[in-house]
N, C-alpha and C positions, 0 to 999 in steps of 0.2 A: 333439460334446461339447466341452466347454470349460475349464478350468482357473479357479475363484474364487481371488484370491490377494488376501490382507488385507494395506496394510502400516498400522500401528494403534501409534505416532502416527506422523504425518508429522513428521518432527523439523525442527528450525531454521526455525520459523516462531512466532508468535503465536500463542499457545494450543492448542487440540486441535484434531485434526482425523484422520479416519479416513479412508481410499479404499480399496474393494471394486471390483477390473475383472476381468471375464471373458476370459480371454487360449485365442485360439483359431489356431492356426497360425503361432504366433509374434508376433500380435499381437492387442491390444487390441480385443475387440469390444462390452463392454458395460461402462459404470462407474457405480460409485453415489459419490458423497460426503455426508459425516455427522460432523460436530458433533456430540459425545458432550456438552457443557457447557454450562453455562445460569450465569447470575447474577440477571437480575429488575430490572438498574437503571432501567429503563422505571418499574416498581412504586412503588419503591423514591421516587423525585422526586413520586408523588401528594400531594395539599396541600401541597404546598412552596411557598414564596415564589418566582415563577418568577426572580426577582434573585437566587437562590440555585442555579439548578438545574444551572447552570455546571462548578460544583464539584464535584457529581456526578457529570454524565452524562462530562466529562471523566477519570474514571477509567476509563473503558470500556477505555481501554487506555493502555497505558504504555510505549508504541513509537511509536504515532502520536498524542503528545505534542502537543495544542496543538488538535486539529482540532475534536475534539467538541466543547472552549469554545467556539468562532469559533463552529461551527452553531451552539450552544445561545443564546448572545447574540444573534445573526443573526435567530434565533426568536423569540427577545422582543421585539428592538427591530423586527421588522417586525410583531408581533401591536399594538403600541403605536406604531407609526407613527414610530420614532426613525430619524433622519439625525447618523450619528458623524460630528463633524469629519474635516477631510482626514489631519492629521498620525496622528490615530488610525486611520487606515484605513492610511496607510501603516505604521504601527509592527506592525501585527497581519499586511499582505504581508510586510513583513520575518522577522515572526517564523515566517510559514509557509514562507517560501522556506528561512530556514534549517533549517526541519527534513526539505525537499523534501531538500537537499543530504549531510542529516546520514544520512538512510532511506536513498534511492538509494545512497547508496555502501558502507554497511553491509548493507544488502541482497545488492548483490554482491557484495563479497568477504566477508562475514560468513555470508553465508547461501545464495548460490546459487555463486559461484564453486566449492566443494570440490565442487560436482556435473559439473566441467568441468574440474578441476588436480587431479593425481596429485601429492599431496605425496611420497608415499614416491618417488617417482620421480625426486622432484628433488636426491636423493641422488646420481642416476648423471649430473648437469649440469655442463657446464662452463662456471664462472661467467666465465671469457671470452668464452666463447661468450651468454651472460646479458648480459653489460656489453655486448655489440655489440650485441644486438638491442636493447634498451633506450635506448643512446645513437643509435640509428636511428630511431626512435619516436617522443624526449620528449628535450627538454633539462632535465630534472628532475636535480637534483646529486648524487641517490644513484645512483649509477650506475656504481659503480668496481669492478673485478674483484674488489678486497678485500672492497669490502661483499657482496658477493653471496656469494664463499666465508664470510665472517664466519656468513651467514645459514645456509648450507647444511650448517658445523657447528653451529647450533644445532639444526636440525632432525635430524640423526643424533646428536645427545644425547636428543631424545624417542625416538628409537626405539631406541638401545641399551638405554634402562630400561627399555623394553617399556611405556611410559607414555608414549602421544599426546597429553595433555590436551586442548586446543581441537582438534586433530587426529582424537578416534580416532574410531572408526565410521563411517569413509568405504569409499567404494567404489574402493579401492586396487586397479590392476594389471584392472579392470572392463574386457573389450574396448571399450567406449564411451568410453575413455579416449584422444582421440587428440595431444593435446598433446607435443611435442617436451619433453625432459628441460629442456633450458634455457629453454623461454617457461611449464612448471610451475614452476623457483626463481624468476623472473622474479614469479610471478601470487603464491606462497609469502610474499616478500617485500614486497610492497605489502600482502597481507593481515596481516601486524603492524606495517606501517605507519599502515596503515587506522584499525588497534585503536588507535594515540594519536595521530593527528587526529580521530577524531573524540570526543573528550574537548573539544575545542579550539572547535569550531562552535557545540555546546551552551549557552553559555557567551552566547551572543549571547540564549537564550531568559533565564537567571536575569539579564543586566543589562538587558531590555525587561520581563519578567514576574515579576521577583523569586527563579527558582526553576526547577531541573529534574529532572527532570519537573513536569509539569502548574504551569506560569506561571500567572498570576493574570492573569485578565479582567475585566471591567465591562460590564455593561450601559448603553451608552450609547456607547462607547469605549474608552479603555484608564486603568489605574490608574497608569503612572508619568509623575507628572508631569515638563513641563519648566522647569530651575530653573541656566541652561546657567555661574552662578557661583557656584550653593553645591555644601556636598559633599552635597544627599540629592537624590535626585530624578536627572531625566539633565542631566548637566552636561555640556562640553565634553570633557572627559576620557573619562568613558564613552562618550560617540556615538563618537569617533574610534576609542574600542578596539572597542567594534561596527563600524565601517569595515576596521577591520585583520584582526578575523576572518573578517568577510565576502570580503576580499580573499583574505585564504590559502584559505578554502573553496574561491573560482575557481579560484585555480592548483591545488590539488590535484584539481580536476575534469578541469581542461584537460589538464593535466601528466602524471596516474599513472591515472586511471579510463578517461577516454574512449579513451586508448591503449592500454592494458592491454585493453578490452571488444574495440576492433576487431581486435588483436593475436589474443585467442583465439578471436572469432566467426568469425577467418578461417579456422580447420583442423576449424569444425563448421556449414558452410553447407549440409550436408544436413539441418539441424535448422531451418532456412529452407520446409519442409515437411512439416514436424509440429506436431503440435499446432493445429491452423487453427483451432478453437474454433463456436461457435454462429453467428458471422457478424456478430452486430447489435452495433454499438460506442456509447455512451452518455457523454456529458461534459456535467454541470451549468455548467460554465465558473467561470473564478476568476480571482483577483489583480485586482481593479476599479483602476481608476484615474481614475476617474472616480463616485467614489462605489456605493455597494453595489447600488443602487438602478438602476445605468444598466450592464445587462449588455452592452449593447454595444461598451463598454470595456475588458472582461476583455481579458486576458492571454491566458487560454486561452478560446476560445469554446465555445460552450455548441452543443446539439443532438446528434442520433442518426444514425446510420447502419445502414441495413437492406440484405441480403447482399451486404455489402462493396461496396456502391455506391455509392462517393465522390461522384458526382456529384447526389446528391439529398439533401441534411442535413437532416434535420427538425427543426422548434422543441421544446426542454423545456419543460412547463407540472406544475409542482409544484402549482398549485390545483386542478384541473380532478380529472376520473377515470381520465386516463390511466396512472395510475401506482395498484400494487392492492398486497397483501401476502394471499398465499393460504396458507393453515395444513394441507392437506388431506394433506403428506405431513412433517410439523411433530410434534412432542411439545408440543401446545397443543390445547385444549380448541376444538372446531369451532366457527364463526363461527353464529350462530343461524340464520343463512341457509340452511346446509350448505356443506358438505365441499368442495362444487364453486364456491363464492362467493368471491371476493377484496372485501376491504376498503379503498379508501382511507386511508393512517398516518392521518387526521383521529379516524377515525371505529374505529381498529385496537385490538385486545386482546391482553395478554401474560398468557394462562390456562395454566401450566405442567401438564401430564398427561401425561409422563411411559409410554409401553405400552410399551417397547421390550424388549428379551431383559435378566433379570441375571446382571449377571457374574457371576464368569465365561462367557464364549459363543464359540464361533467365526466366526461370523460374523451379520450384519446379518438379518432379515425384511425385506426390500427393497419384500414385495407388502403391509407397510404401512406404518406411518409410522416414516421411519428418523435426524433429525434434528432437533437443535435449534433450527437454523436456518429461519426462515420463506422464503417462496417469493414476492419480487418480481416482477410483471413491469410491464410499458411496454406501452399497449395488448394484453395479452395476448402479447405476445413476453417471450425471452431477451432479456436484456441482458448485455453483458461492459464491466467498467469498469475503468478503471487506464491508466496512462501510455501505451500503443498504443491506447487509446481517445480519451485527450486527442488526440493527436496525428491519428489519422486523423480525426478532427472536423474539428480545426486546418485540416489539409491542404486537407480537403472545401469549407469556408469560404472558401480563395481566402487562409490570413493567409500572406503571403510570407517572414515569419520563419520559420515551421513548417517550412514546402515545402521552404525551402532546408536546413532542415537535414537532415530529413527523406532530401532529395534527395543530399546530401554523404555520408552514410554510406551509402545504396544504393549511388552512385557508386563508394566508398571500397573496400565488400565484392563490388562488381560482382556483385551478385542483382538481380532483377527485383523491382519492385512487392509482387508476389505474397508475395513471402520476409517481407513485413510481417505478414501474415494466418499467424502461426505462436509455437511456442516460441521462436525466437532471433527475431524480431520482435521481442515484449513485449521482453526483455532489453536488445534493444539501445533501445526507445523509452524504458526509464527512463533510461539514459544521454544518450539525445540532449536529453530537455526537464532533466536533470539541467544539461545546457549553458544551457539558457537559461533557467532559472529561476536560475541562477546570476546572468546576467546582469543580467535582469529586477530581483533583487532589491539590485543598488547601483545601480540607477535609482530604488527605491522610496527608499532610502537618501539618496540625492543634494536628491530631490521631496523629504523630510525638512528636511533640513538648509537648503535652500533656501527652506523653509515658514516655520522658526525664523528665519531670516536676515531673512525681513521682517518679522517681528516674530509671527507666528500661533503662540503658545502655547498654543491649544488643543487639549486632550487628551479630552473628555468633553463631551454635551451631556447635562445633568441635566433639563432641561425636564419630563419625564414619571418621574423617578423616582419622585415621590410616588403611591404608591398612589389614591390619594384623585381623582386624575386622571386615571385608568383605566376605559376604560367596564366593564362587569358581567359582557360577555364578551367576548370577543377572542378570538381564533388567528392564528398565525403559522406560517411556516417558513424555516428557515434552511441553506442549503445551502454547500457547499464543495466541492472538488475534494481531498481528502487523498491523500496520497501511494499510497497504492491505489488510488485510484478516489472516484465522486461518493459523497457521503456527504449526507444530510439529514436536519434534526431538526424536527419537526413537535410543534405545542405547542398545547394549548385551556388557556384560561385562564377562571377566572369567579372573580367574588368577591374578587377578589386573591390566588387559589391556583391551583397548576397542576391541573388537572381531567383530563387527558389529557396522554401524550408517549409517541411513536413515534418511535424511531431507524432508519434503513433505512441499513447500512453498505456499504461497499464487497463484504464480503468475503460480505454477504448477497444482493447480485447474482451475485458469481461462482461460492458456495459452493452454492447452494440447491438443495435436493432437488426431483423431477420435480413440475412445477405439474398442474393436473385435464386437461390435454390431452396429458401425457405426455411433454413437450418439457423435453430436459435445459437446463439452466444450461450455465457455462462451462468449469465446473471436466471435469464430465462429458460433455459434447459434445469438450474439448481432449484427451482421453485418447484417443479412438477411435480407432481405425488406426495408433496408437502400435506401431511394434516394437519386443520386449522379448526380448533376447538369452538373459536367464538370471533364470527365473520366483521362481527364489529370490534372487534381487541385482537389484531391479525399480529401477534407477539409473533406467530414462527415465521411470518415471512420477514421480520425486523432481523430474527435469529440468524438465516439464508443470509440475507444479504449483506448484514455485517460480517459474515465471515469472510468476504471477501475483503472487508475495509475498503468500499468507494470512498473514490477520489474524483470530482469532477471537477473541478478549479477552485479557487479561491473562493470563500463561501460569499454565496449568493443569499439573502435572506429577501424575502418577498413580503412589500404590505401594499394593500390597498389606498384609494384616496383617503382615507380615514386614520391612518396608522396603524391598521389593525394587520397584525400577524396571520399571515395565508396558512394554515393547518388542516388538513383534512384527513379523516379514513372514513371515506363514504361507501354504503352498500349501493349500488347506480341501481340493481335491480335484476332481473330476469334478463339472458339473452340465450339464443341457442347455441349449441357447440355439437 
């Protein structure tokens, strides 16, 4: 017999999300994940001017700001055979790298850090003891006994009010908590520093895209022009201050993230064997430098890996059939095929139908269709996407930047290989390409500015905007690497309307429910053999799953007729397994 234990929402993530696991001898033997939320933006872009469809599908979410545009253009201009000048291809790297920078680091200490620092804890710290390990670490200039006591009485003023604000609903005093008092004010500290830098990064998307959230894109290239001695447009002034932010993003990477990350990976390197996941790792590859069109160029290379076998990368093919979206355990109307057919995004359907239990309910019907999420796979396999996925591609590949760094923080944590293929793997992968997408992007910056220096002001190739130029039909796809994982937007156009548009997101790789062969995703393979201390405080499956940073849409927050906040982590009770 086994224990079903709901926690229903998983909080400090992107929108909803439910996990059901069967815990049986203290650990994890069976889990389901499910996506309670739907919105239709697929629908929603039908006969639209696909020059328009940008704007849309880019609200999909409002966290990973910027990525949907790139796909959704990407899509058009490859349905329509467009080649965006260089300077525009580097403006649009820049403005993803800045939001690689801005995610990753909000991710961790916004969102997965309190699952690993005992704030209340960091009351019993002595910030001498703080100021040593810190000035041992990082030559970052906050670092002085004062500051650190400064911090440590602000945080025993939330708790004398008995009011945590950003703080409360942690897993305080949680055995899994194994952090020294002083590398928790330590980890305390940098997270409301975190909170006003990155206000500061942002900043880089509204003077390239006008605006943040969701900048403004073009089909063909980018909409701001260069104009480097008036005041509209980018003039010399603004690029410089885009240089300057770009520069303090790196220091604050090098300086307070990556140290802080190795700092407290080092007192949870049993977490170096958990969470291992499905095995098969996925990267469309990104950041071209060599125009969009020549993925051999990417930054990040592109290809799969099947059970954790670095040694054999296979090629990504977005046209072909390798790649399906199966509905069979979905709240979507069956493919006319049946239940057991996967579809090509070309040729994919967003029919909302909706069987599930109405709430109120305790728990999921598992043995049928229990999410909103559709069920990718890559030849009939699991895929797992996101930053330990870029990277063991990377690795796989032979790219020497990768490897090395890769190799520097194994070295650094002194774990094996293996410690990659886990929860504190993922964690530490978004910090290490956080390093070099740092880098990467005042290369992009530099290639910019060096572009305009010889006089290349181009920003947009209009050639194909007129409709009228458009054959009757077309398709495209447009792919990225977003700060989760690979993302692509699949587009059929006829007439000069969108006819078709299928989005397959990061978080619909890792989130998706059991495909017709019964083979879990990532979300649900990462839970297995998870140990859980205390069925009622399920802190390690908070730990799993934020490793991967879900993303389910724009946050969805649930109340009752009453006003009351929907929160649950219920034990449902005994079931067999």
């Amino acid at each position: 017999m086994a224990n079903r234990i709901v926690v229903d929402p998983i909080t400090r993530i992107e929108g909803h999300l439910s996990i059901e696991s069967e815990i049986k001898d203290g650990k994890i033997v069976d889990a389901f994940s499910s996506s309670t939320m739907v919105r239709g933006l697929e629908n929603i872009v039908k006969g639209r001017d696909p020059r328009d469809v940008w704007a849309f599908v880019q609200r999909t979410c409002g966290v990973c700001t910027t990525v949907h545009a790139i796909s959704s253009v990407r899509a058009v201009e490859d349905a329509l055979g467009i080649a965006v000048p260089p300077n525009a291809e580097m403006v649009r790297n820049i403005m993803e790298g800045a939001l690689y920078m801005h995610d990753h680091a909000v991710h961790f200490y916004h969102l997965h850090a309190l699952d690993w620092v005992d704030v209340v804890n960091a009351l019993s710290a002595d910030p001498v003891e703080t100021s040593k390990i810190a000035q041992s670490i990082s030559n970052w200039p906050k670092s002085s006994p004062g500051y650190f006591s400064d911090i440590q009485k602000r945080i025993q003023k939330f708790v004398e009010s008995g009011q945590l604000g950003i703080f409360a609903n942690g897993y305080w005093g949680h055995p899994q908590m194994k952090l020294p008092a002083a590398v928790n004010l330590l980890g305390v500290a940098h997270y409301l520093e975190a909170l006003e830098w990155q206000k500061e990064i942002v900043k880089v998307h509204t003077i390239l895209g006008g605006k943040n959230p969701h900048p403004n894109y073009l089909v063909g290239g980018m909409a701001c022009a260069i104009n480097e001695n008036s005041t509209g447009g980018l003039n010399a002034e603004r690029l410089a201050h885009v240089g300057k932010l770009l520069k303090q993003g790196k220091d604050f990477i090098d300086q307070v993230y990556i140290p802080d990350l190795l700092a407290i990976a080092s007192f949870y390197k049993d977490w170096g064997a958990i969470g291992k996941g499905v095995g098969n790792y996925m990267s469309y590859g990104d950041f071209p430098v060599n125009g969009y069109g020549d993925p051999s160029s990417f930054k990040f290379p592109q290809g799969v890996i099947l059970n954790r076998d670095l040694s054999n990368v296979q090629d990504v093919d977005h046209r072909n059939g390798d790649i399906e979206e199966f509905v069979n355990n979905s709240w979507y109307d069956n493919y006319k095929e049946g239940a057991e057919t996967g579809r090509h995004p070309w040729e994919g359907e967003t029919n909302i139908n909706y069987s599930g239990p109405q709430p109120p309910y305790e728990h999921l019907d598992v043995a049928q269709k229990y999410s909103f999420v559709k069920t990718p796979r890559w030849k009939g396999q699991a895929m797992e996407v996101g930053p330990l996925s870029r990277l063991l591609v990377g690795y796989g590949r032979g790219n020497k930047e990768i490897q090395d760094a890769v190799n520097g923080a194994l070295k650094h944590l002194d774990v094996p290989v293996d410690a990659l293929f886990s929860t504190l793997g993922r964690t530490a992968a978004r910090g290490i390409e956080s390093q070099l997408v740092a880098n990467w992007t005042l290369e992009f910056y530099d290639q910019l500015l060096l572009n305009i220096k010889n006089g290349d002001s181009r920003m947009a190739n209009m050639e194909m905007w007129d409709p009228s130029k458009w054959p009757s039909e077309t398709k495209g796809v447009g792919f990225t690497e977003a700060p989760r994982g690979g993302l692509a937007h699949w587009i059929k156009i006829k007439d000069g309307k969108t006819e078709n548009y299928q989005q397959v997101v990061p978080t619909t790789w890792n989130a998706s429910p059991r495909d017709p062969k019964g083979q879990r995703s990532a979300y649900e393979s990462a839970l297995l053999d998870t140990p859980v201390a205390d069925p009622n405080l399920p802190l390690e499956i908070i730990r799993t799953v934020h490793s991967f940073d879900p993303c389910l849409a724009c946050a969805v927050h649930l109340y009752d007729e009453h006003g009351n906040h929907l929160s649950r982590v219920s034990n449902v009770g005994s079931c067999d397994v």
